[in-house]
N, C-alpha and C positions, 0 to 999 in steps of 0.2 A: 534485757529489755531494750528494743529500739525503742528510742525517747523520740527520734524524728518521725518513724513512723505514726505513732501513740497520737503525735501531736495534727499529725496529717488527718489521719480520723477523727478528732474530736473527741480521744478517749483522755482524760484525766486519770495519773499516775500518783500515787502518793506510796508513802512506807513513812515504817513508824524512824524514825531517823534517828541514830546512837541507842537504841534500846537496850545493845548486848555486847558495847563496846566495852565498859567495863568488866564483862564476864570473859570476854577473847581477850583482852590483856593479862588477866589474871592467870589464866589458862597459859599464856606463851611464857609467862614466869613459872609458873608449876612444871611445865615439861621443859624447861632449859633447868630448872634443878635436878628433875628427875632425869635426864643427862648426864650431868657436872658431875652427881654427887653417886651417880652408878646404883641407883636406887630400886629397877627393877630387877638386877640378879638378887639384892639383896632380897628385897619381896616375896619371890622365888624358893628363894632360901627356909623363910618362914614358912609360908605355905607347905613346902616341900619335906620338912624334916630335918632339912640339912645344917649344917653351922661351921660357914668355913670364913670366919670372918677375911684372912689375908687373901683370899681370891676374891673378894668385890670390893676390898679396899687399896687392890690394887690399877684401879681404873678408876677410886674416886678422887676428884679434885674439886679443892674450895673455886667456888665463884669471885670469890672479890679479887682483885686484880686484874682480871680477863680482860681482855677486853672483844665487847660485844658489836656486831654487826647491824644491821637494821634499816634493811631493804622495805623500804616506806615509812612513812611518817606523817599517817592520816590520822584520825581518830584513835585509832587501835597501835598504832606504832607510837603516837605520842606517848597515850597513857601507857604503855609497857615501859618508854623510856624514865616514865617517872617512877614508878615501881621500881627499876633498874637501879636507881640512885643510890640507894639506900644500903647495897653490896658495893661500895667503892671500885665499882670497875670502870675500863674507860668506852666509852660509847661512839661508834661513828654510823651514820646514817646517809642510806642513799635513796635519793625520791625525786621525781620531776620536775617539784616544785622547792625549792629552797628553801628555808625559814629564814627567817628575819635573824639577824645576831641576840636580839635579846628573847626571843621563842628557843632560839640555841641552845643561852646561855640558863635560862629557866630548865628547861628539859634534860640540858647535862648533855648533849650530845656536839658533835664537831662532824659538817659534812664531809663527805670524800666521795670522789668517784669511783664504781662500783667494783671494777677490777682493781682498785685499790683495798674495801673495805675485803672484799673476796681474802686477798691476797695475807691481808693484818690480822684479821676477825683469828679468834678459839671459837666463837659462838657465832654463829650466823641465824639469826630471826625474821622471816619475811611473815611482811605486815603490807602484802600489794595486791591489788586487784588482777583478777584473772581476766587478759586481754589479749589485742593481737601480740605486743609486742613482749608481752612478760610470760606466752604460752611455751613451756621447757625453756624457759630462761636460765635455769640451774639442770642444764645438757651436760652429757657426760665430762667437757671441754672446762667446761664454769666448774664443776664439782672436783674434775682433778686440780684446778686451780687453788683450791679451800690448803689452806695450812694443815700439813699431817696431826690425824688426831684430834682435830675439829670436831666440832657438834654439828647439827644443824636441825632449828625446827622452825617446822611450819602448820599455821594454823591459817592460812591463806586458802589459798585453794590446790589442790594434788597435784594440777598439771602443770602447775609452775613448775616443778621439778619432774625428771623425764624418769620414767617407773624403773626400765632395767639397770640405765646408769647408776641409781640412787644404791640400787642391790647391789651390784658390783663394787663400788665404792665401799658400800658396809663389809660386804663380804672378803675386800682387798685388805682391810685395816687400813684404807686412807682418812675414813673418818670414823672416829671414836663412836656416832651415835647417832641419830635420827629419831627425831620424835613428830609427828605430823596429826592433824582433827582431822583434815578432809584426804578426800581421795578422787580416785581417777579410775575406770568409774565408779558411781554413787547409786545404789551401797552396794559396796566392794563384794565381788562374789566371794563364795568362802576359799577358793585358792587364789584370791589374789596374792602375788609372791612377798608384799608388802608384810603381809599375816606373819611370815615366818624369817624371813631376812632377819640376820641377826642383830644385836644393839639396838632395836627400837623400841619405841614408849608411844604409839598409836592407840588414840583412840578415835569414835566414831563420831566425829560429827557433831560434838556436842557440847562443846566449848562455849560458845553462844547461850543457851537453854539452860542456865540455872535457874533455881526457881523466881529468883528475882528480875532476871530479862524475860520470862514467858509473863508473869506480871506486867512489866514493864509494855511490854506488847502488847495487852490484851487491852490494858488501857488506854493504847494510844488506838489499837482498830477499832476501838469505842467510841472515842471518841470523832475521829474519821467518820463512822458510820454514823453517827447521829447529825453531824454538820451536814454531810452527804444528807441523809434524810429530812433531814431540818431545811434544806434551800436556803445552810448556812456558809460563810467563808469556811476553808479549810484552814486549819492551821500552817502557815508560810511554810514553816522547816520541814512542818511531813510532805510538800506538793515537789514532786520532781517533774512535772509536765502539766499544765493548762494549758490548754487550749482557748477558754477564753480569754486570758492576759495577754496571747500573742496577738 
């Protein structure tokens, strides 16, 4: 959304603000387990008939001690790093904008810059907005970078990560695993090579959409529309662009 443009014309912006942050946090813990812990071969296995316990227990490893990467730290990277707590691992976080040392020390996280967390990280979790400067930000270059055997998942957006590299890498053994919501492009055709590249734990887009954030939604476009209709104020937090405040 151009918010400069929007505002040039007179068009008024709103969204429902954090509706399904809690639901995308939850989500990048559930696929950084189902990672760590080698959970889809094991799935696999059930479905499939098979039972070979020491072939998918020998790619799983406990989370606690890890330590976790965490490329942003907006709404959705915070509450992940609070989730995170709770498995004693150590946490470092890279984002634009710094926190304060006691948002830090709440949160459980230690900044580092980026080619350093790259470099420490078993787990790497981005939690950033799709931009100019973060578009294939994790390029072939960034991802040989990651610690052999590394994870990595993303519930950001696909194109932060650059499609073939990401396959190459899975396919090399440089990294253990890949679990991603979105993709590159949306929705994915059915040979995207994402579908079949090995180690991943992809789903479609839906991380966001529990039934509690489509809820969560629904009451706040309600409410929206009815101010809107009513020639009432909008609610502060949902207006990203007025035009008449400027």
């Amino acid at each position: 959304m151009d918010r400069e443009a929007a505002g040039r014309r007179g068009i008024r912006v709103t969204e429902v603000t954090d509706s399904n942050v809690v639901s995308v946090a939850e989500h990048n813990v559930m696929q950084i387990l189902a990672l760590v812990r080698n959970l889809i071969p094991g799935y696999q296995q059930a479905v499939t008939g098979r039972w070979d316990v020491a072939e998918v227990s020998r790619d799983a490893h406990d989370l606690e001690g890890k330590t976790v990467g965490l490329v942003g730290l907006g709404a959705i990277g915070a509450r992940t790093a609070l989730r995170l707590k709770g498995f004693d691992v150590r946490m470092l976080y890279y984002a634009n904008h710094r926190r304060s040392p006691a948002e830090e020390t709440t949160l459980g996280v230690k900044y580092a810059r980026l080619d350093d967390l790259v470099a420490e990280s078993d787990v790497i979790c981005l939690a950033l907005p799709l931009m100019a400067g973060s578009k294939a930000l994790f390029d072939r270059e960034r991802l040989n970078a990651m610690k052999p055997g590394s994870w990595l998942a993303n519930t950001a957006r696909g194109a932060i990560v650059d499609t073939d590299a990401l396959v190459a890498a899975l396919e090399s053994g440089h990294l253990a695993g890949y679990a991603g919501d979105t993709w590159y492009p949306e929705p994915a055709p059915a040979d995207h090579p994402w579908r079949t590249m090995p180690r991943h734990a992809m789903t479609i887009h839906c991380s966001g959409m529990t039934i509690e954030a489509q809820r969560r939604i629904a009451a706040g476009v309600e409410e929206i529309l009815r101010a809107h209709l009513g020639d009432q104020p909008l609610p502060s937090d949902y207006v990203l662009v007025d035009p008449a405040s400027s």
